[in-house]
N, C-alpha and C positions, 0 to 999 in steps of 0.2 A: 294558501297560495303565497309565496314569496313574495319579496318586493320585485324582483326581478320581472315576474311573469305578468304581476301587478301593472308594471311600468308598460310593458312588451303590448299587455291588451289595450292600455290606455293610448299608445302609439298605432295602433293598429286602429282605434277607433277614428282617430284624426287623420292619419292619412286616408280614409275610408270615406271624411267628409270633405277634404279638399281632392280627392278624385269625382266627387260630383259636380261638386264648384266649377272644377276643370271641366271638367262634363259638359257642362252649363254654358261656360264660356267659348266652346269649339264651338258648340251648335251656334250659339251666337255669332261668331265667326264666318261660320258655314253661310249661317243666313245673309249676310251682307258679302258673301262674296255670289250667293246666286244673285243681289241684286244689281251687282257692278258685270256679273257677265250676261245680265239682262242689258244694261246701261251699254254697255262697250259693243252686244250687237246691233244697236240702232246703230252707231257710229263705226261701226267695223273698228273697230280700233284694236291693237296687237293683246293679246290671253298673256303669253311671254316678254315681263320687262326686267330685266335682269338688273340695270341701275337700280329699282325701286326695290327688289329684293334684296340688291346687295346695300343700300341705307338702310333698310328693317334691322336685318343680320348686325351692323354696324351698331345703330341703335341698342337693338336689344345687349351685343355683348358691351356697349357704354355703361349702361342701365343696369348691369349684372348683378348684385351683390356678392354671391356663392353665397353656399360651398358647390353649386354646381357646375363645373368647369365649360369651358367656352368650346369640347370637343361637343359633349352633349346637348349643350343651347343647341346647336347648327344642328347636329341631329337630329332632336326634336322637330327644328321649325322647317328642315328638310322637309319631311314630312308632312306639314302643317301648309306648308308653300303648295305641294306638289298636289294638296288635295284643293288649295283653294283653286289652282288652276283647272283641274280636272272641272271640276262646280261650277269652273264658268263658262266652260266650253274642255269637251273632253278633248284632249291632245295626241296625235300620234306622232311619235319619235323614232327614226330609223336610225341605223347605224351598222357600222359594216361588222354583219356576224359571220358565223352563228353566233346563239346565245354563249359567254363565255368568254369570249374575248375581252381586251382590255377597253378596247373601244365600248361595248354592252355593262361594262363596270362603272367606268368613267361615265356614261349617259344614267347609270342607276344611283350614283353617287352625289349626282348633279342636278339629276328632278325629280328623285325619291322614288316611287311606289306607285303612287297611282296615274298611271300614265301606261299609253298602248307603246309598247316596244314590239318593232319590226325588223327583222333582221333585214342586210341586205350582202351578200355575197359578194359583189363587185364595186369597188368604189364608187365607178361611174355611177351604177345602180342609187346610190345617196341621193347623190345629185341629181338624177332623173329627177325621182320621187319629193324631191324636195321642189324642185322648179316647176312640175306639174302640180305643186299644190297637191298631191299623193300624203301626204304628209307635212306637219305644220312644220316643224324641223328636222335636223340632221345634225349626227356628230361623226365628226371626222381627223382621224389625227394629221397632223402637221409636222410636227418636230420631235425628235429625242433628242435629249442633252449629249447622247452618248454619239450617234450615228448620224444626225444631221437633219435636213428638211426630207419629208416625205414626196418627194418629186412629183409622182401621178397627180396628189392635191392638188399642185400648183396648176398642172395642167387642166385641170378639171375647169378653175376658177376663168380659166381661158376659154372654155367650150362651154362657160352656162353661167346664164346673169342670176347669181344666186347673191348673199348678201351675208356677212360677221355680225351676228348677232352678240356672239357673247367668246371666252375663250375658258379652259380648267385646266391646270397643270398637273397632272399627277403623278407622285412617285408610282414607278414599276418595281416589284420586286417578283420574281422568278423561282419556281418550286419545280423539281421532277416527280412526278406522277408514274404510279403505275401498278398495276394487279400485282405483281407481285410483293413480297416484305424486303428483300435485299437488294441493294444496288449491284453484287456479284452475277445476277441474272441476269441486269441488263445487256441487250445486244443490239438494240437499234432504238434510238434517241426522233422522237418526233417533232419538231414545231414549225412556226411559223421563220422564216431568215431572218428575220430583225433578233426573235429571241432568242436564237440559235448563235447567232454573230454577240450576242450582250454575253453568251453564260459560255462564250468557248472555249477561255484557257479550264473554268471549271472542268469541262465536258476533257479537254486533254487532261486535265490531272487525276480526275477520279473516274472517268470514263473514257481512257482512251485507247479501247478496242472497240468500242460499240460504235456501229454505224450509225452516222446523225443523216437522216433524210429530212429534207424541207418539205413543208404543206402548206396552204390557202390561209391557215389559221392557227392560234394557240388550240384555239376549244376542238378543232377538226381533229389536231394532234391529239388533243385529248382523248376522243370518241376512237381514234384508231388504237389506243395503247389499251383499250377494255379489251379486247381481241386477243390479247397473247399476252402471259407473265414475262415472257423476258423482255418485252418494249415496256417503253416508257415518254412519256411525254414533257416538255418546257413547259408549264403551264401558270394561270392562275391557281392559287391551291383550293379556293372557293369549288372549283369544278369536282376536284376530289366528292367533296360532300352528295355533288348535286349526281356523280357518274360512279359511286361505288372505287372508289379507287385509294389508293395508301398515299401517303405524301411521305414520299423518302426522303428528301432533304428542301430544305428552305432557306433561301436568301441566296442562292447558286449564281446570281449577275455576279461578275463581275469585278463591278464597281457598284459601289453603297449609291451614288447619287446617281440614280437612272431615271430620268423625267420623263414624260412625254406632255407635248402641249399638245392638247383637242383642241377645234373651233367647234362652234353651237351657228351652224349656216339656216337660215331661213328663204323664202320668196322673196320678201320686203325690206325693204331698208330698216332697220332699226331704231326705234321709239327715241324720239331726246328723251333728254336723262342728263346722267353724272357718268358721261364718257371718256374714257382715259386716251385712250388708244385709238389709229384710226388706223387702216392695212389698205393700201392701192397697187393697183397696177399698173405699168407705163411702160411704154417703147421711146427710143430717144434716135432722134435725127443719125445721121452717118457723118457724123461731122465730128474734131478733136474739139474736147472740150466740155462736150453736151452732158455726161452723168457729173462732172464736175458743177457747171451750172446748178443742175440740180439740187446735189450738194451744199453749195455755197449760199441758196435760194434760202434753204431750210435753215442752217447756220444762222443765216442774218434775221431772222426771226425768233432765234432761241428755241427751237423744235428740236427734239432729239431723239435720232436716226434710231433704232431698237433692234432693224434686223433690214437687211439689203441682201437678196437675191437673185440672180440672174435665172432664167432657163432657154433653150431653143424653143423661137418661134417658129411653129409647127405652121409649112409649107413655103417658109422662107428659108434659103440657103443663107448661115451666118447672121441669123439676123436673132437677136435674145431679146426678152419681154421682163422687167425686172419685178420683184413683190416685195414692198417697202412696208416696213410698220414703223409707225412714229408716235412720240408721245402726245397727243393732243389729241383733242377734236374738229377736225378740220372743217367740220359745218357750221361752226362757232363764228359769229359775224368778225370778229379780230383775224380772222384767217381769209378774209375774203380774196384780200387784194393777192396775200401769199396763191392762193389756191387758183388764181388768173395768172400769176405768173408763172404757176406749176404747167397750167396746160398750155401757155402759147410756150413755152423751152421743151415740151415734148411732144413727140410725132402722135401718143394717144396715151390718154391718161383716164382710169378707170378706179371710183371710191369703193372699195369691197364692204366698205362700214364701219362705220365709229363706233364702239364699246366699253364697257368694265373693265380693268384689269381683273383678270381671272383668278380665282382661288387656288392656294396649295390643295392638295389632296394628295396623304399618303394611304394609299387603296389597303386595303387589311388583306 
């Protein structure tokens, strides 16, 4: 035996004894987290605290050494989180599918693996299921960088006392899918209208004879392009894998910077913690001056405004409901007097919840 092979078995032996080590130490792990979600059921107290995850994460990439890079720390402990949660009370998680979508990635990327994923078809459907306590949480998109606020959400948050538990930002990138091996086949283009609208100058430059019809979803478009070689679907390229399908081309947005923020909604208000962010909603008197007030409220405290917008208050003629996120935590005692002055300057002012700043996430 060489040296080489020499060395190879002697590495092999070692990594062989700190996979027990490791071993050793999950279950240890495991065991103190069935005893905290024995602890947390006397007291009812929240399974999902996403400040105390996101110090761990903090923590451990402090504490790093390498050569393991800080993609794979999060990965790992992805997992290691998603299990201790499960151990102290099993979680179900909905989100608007089918399975496939961007929203179903974004929620898999966010609490790993062992967790109940349920689809939901219709937005409103999240929200049911989350407000009936149907489910411990929900994710729901919000915003793309590219196309704007997700409107229905807002409205949602109007029709149902649900609560911002947490938020994740993650890059979109956009693949065509389809039974066939050539793009010369294609003759009708499937997806969703968001990703249909992100990949259109694409679709006119290398597809512009084929019919693009809009669907309910990425993943729906998916399931319809198994059907025929000459369709093809916008999709995640993950789908490809999971539906038998080719991935013709990848990266077909656009634009390179295509985000979308998700919130993470629950029943309850969200746990203190190390909150960054807080998101309300509020209607303003009919008088000149009144969103200025508000404005100037926040200003004179140093609060900084992150996202202001308006929508129609539904059953009122003319009358808009605004959804503001700001930088703080506004149930922080230094905000009190601010957050009395916020509600006698508005006609109705509603806390959606105080959170984390959200993690990047570029979806693979």
């Amino acid at each position: 035996m060489d040296h080489n092979s020499k060395r190879l078995e002697q590495i092999r032996k070692e990594i062989n004894k700190i996979d027990k080590d490791i071993l050793m130490l999950l279950n240890k792990r495991a065991s103190l987290s069935l005893e905290v979600g024995k602890i947390k059921e006397q007291s009812e107290d929240s399974i999902f605290k996403p400040f105390r995850e996101k110090d761990i994460l903090k923590e451990l990439e402090k504490n790093n050494p390498g050569p393991l890079p800080k993609e794979h720390l999060y990965s790992i402990y992805r997992e290691i989180l998603s299990s201790s949660r499960s151990l102290q009370r099993p979680q179900k998680v909905v989100y608007l599918g089918p399975e496939g979508t961007f929203s179903y990635f974004a929620a898999l990327h966010y609490f790993g693996h062992s967790v109940h994923y349920s689809p939901k078809f219709i937005l409103e459907d999240v929200f049911k299921a989350v407000r009936k306590k149907e489910a411990a949480l929900g994710v729901i998109p919000l915003e793309n960088s590219l196309q704007g606020t997700v409107g229905q959400s807002l409205d949602m948050f109007l029709k149902y006392q649900i609560y911002i538990q947490a938020e994740i930002f993650c890059k979109i990138s956009h693949s065509l899918l389809s039974m066939s091996n050539s793009l010369s086949q294609i003759e009708i283009v499937y997806s969703h209208p968001q990703a249909l609208q992100q990949c259109s100058l694409w679709l006119k430059t290398r597809l512009p004879r084929a019919k693009v019809v809009p669907v309910d979803s990425t993943a729906a478009g998916a399931k319809m392009a198994c059907e025929d070689p000459k369709t093809g679907a916008i999709a995640h390229p993950a789908l490809a894998n999971n539906l038998g399908l080719n991935v013709l081309e990848s990266g077909i947005e656009d634009l390179p910077e295509n985000w979308t923020r998700f919130l993470i909604i629950g029943p309850d208000e969200p746990p203190a913690g190390n909150r960054d962010k807080t998101s309300l909603l509020f209607t303003l008197p009919d008088k000149p001056g009144s969103l200025a007030r508000i404005l100037n409220l926040l200003a004179m405290e140093n609060v900084n405004m992150k996202k202001l917008e308006s929508r129609p208050l539904r059953g009122e003629k003319w009358q808009y409901v605004f959804f503001c996120d700001v930088e703080c935590d506004l149930s922080k005692d230094q905000y009190t007097a601010l957050l009395e002055d916020l509600r006698h300057s508005c006609h109705t002012l509603r806390i959606l919840g105080s959170y984390p700043n959200g993690p990047y996430i570029d979806l693979p």
